[in-house]
Residue frames relative to the residue before (quaternion, step in Angstrom):
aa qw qx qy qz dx dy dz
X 1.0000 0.0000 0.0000 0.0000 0.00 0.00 0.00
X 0.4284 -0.7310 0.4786 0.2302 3.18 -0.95 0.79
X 0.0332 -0.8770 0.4754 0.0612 4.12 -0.23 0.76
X 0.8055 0.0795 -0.1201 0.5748 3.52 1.13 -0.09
X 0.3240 -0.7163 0.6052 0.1254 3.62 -1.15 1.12
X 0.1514 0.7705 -0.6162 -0.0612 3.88 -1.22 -0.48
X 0.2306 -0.7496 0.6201 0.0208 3.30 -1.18 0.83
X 0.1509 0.7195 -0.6648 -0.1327 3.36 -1.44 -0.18
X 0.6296 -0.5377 0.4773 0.2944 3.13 -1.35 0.04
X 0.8413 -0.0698 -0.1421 0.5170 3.45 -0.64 1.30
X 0.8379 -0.2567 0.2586 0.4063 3.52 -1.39 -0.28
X 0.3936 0.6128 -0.6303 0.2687 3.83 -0.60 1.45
X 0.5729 -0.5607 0.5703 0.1797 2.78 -1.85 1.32
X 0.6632 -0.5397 0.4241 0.2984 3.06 -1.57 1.81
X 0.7732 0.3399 -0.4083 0.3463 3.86 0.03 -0.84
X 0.6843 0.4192 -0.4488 0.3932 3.90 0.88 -0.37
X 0.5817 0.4669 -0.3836 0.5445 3.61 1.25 0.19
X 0.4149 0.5380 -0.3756 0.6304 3.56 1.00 0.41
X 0.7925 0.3752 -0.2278 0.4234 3.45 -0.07 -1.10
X 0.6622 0.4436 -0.2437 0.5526 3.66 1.29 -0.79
X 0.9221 -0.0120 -0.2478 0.2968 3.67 0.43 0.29
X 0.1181 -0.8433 0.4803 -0.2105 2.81 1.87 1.75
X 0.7431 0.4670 -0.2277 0.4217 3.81 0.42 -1.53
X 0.7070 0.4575 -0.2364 0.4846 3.85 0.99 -0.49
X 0.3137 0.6970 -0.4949 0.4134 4.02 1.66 0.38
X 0.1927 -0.6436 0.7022 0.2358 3.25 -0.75 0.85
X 0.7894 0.3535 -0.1472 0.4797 3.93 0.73 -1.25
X 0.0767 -0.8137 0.5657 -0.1094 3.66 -0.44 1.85
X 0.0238 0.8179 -0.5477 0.1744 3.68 1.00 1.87
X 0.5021 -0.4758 0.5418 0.4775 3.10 -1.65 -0.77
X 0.4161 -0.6616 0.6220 0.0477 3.14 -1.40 1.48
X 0.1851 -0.6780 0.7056 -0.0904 3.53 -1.40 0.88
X 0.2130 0.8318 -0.4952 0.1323 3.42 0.42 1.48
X 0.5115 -0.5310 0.5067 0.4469 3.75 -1.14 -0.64
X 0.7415 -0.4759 0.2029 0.4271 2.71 -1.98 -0.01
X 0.5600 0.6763 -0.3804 0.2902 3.95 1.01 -0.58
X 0.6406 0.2105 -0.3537 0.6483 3.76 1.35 0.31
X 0.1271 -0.6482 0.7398 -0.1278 3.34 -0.62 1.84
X 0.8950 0.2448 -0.2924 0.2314 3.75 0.17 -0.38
X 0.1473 0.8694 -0.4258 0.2030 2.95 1.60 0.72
X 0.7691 0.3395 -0.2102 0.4990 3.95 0.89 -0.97
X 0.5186 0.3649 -0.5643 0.5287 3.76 0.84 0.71
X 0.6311 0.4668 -0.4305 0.4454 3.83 0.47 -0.15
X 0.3623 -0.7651 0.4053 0.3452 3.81 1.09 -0.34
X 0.1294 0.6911 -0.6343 0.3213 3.53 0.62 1.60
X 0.2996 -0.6858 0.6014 0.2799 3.22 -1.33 0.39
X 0.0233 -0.8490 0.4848 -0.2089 3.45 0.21 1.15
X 0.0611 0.6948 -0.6729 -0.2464 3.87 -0.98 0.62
X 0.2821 -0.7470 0.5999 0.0500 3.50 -0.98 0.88
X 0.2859 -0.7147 0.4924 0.4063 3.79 -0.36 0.58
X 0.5585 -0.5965 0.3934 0.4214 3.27 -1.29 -0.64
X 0.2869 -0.7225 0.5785 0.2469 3.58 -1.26 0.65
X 0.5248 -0.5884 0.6052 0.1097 3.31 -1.70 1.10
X 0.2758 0.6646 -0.6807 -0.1374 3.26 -1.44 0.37
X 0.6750 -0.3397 0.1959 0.6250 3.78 -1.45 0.33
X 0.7169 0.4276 -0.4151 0.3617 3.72 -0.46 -1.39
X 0.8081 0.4154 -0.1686 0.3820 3.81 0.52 -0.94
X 0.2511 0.8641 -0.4284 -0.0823 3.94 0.44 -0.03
X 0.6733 -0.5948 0.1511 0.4123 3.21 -0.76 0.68
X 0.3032 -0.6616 0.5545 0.4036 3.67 -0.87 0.16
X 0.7065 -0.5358 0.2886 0.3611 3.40 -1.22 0.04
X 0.5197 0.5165 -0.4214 0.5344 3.78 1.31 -0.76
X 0.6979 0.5943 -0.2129 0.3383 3.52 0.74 -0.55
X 0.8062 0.1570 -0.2931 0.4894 3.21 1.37 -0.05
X 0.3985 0.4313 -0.5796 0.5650 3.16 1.40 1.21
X 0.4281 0.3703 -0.6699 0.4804 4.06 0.17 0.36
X 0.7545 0.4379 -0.4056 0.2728 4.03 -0.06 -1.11
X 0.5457 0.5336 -0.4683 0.4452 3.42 1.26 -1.14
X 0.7002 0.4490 -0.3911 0.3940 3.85 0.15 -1.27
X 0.6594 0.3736 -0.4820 0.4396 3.80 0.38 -0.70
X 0.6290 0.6005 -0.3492 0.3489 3.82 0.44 -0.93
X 0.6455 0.6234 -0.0876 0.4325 3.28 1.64 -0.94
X 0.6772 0.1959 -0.1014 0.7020 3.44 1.66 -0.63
X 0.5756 0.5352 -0.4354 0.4389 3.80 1.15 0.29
X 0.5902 0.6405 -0.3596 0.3347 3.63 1.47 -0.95
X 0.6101 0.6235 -0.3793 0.3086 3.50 1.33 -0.27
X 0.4623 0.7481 -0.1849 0.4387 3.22 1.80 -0.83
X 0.8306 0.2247 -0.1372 0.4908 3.33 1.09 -1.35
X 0.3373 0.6746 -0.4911 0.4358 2.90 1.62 0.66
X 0.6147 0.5709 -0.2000 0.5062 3.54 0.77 -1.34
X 0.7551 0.3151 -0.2782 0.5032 3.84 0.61 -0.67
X 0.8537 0.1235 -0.3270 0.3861 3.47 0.77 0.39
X 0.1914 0.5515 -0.6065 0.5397 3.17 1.48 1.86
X 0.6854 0.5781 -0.1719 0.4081 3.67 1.23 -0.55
X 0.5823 0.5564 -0.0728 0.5883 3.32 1.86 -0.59
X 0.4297 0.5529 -0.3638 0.6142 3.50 1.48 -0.29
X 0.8077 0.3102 -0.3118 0.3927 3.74 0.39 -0.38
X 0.7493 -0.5297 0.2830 0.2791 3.55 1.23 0.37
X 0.5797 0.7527 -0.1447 0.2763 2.85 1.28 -1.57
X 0.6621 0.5163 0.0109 0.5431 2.89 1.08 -2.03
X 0.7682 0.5432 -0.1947 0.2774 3.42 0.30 -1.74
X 0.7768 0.1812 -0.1001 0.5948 3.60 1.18 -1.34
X 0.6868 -0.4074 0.3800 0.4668 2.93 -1.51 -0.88
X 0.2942 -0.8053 0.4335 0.2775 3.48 -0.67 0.73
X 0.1864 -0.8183 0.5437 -0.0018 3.85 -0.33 1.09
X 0.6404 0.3489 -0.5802 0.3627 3.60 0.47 1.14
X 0.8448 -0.1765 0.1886 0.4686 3.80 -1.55 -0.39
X 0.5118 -0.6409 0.5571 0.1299 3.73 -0.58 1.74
X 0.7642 0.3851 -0.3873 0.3430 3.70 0.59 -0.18
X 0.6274 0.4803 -0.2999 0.5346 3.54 1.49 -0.32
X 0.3352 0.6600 -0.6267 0.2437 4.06 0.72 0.13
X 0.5933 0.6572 -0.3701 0.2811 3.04 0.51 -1.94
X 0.7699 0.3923 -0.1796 0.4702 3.22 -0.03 -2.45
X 0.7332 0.4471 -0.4467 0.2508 4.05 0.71 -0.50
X 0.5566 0.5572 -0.4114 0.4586 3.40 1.41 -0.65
X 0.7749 0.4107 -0.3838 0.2891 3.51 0.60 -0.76
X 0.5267 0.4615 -0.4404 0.5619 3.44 1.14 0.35
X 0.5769 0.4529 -0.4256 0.5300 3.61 0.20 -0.09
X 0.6287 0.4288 -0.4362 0.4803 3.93 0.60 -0.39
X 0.4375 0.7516 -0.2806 0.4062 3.06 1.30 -1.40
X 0.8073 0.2798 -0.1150 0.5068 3.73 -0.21 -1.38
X 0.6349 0.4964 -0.4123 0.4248 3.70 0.99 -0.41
X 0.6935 0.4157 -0.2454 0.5348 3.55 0.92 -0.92
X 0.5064 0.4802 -0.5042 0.5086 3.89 1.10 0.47
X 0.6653 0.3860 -0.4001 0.4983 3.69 0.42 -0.73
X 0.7899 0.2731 -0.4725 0.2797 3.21 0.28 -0.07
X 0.4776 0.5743 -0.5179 0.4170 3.39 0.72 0.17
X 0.6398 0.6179 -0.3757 0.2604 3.97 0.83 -0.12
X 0.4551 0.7668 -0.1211 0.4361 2.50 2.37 -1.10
């Protein structure tokens, strides 16, 4: 189910739009993210984060069956963002009145989290 929406205004990365309305979560779960929020656990989220590779460092094996398993219970997420993308919204650029996105995405969540209650 989808429980919280956010917007901003032009081009920002999901974790500094995270970081800007961390304080306004009503729901403060565990979080099952990618690699693009690395600093989520010095801020004290509960967060699994796979690991990240570099040349000097490659993975060990136990290590890329932790990623397969996160990648495995994250794929449901990106299911949900392109059950969300079917409306457009998401997918392009949106080209009407910057004050109604907000209220449209949250109806679009809205109707996603109805079908699934039918389920």
């Amino acid at each position: 189910m989808i429980l919280s929406t956010a917007i901003a205004h032009g081009s920002v990365h999901d974790f500094k739009l995270f970081k800007a309305h961390q304080k306004k979560q009503r729901f403060k779960g565990f979080m099952i993210v990618d690699k693009g929020y690395q600093g989520l656990k010095a801020m004290g989220v509960k967060c699994l984060i796979p690991f990240k590779a570099t040349k000097k460092a490659p993975l060990v094996l136990v290590q890329k069956q932790i990623n397969r398993e996160i990648g495995k219970r994250r794929i449901r997420i990106e299911h949900v963002n392109g059950k969300l993308k079917v409306f457009k919204i998401l997918a392009e650029r949106y080209r009407n009145r910057r004050k109604r996105m907000g209220l449209r995405l949250n109806l679009i969540a809205a109707i996603y989290n109805m079908e699934l209650v039918k389920k």
